[in-house]
N, C-alpha and C positions, 0 to 999 in steps of 0.2 A: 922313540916312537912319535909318530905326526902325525897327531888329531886334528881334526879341521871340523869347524863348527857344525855342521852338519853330522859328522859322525855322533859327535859331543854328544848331542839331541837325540843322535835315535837309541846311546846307549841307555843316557837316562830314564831313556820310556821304556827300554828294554827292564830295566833295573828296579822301576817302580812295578811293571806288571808283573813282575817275579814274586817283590816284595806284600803283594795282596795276595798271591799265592800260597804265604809261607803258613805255618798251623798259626794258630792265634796264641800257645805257648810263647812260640821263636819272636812272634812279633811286637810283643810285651802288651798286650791288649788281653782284657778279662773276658770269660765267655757273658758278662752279662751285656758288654759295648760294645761284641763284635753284631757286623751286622750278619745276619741271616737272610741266606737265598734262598727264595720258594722255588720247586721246578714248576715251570707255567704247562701246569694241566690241566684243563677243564675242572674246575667246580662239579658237585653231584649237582647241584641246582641248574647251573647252565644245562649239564644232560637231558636233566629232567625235563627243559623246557623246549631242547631241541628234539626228544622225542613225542612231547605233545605238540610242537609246530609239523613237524612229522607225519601225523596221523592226522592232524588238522586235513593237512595238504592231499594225502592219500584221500579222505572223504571227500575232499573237494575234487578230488580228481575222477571220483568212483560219480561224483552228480552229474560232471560234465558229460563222462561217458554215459549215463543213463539218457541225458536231454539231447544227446549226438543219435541216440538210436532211436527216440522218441520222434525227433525230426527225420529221421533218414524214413521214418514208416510214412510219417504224414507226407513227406516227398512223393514217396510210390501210390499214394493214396492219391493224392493233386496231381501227380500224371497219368496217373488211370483215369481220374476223371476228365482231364481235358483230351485223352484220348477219345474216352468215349464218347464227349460232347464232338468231336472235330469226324465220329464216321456220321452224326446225325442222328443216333441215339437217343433216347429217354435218361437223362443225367440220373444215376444211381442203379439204372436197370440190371450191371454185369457185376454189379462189387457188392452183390452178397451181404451188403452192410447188418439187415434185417434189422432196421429203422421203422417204425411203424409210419405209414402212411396215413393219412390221415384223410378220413373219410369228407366227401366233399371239395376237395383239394388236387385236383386230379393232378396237377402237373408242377409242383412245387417250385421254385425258382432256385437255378441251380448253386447259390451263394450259400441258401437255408440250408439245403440238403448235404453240403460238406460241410458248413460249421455244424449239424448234429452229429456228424460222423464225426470229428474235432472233437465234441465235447461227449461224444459214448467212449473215445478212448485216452481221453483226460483222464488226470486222476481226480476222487470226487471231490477234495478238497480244493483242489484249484478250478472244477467248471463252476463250486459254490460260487466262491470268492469273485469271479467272472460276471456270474448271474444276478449277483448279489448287485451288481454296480448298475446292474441293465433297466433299461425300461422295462416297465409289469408287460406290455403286452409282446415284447419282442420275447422276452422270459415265458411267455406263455407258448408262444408259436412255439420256442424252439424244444419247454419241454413235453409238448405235445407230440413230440416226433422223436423223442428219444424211446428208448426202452423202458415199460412199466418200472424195471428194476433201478434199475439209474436213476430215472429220475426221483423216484424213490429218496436212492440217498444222496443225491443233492439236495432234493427238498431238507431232508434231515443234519446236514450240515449248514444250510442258509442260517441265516439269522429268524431266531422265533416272528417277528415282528414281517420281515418280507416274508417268510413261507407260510402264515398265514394267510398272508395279502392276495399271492397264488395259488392258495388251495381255494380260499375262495371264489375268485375269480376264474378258477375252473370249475371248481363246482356249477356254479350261476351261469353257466354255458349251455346251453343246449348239447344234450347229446344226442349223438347219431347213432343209426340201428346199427348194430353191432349182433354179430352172432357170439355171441358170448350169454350163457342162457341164465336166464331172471331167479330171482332171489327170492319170488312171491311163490308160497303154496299155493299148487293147482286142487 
């Protein structure tokens, strides 16, 4: 028989991977120095972390989609309004908003009157947080044109310290006649 060095080699590798093969009996090796192969399967722990990144991600996916429809509204809202500014229009006259006007103010400027329609359909936690940063009198105009309600609980989630500062400073405002009828026994 003619073996050539090449052969020689691959039997040897043949003859050793056989030889880890064989039981640990055959191979004069004791069960306490053989080694042990784990099957590579997932940990419960790794699971457990890939189904809380999981649900992480699903939440975070479920906000995106919220803030995608939240803007797709305010889109239709900003093209309605430059519609209606571009036939010549009264800005707010056809979008229904039912924003209180504000007595004295006949013609509001048309920036004010989309950012309260912006912030009546905020959530009230973020028009606070918003208001909260604002100058007192720009904070006043605009919650003077929101809805009783709203601005309500904006005022109620501001910080004690500014919603003060604004209920005062509307109060100390002159108000205007209003048909809304008085509180004094006739």
């Amino acid at each position: 028989m003619n073996l050539t060095i090449p052969t020689v080699m691959i039997l040897l590798v043949a003859l050793n991977a056989m030889a880890e093969e064989l039981p640990i009996e055959l191979s004069g090796a004791t069960a306490e120095t053989a080694p042990v192969k784990k099957p590579s399967v997932p940990s419960e722990a790794l699971m457990k972390l890939m189904e809380q990144r999981q649900k992480d991600l699903d939440r975070r996916e479920a906000v995106v989609h919220r803030d995608e429809e939240r803007l797709k509204l305010l889109r239709i809202d900003i093209e309605g309004l430059l519609k209606n500014q571009e036939k010549g229009g009264r800005p707010g006259a056809a979008t229904g908003s039912g924003l209180k006007p504000i007595p004295g103010d006949p013609s509001p400027a048309p920036n004010l009157l989309h950012l309260s329609q912006a912030f009546e359909t905020m959530p009230v936690e973020e028009a606070a947080q918003r208001i909260d940063k604002m100058n007192d009198t720009v904070a006043l105009t605009l919650l003077k044109r929101l809805k009783g309600k709203t601005a309500g609980q904006i005022l109620a989630a501001l910080s004690p310290t500014k919603a003060a500062r604004l209920v005062e400073k509307l109060a100390a405002e002159p108000r205007a006649a209003s048909s809304e009828p008085s509180l004094e026994r006739k």
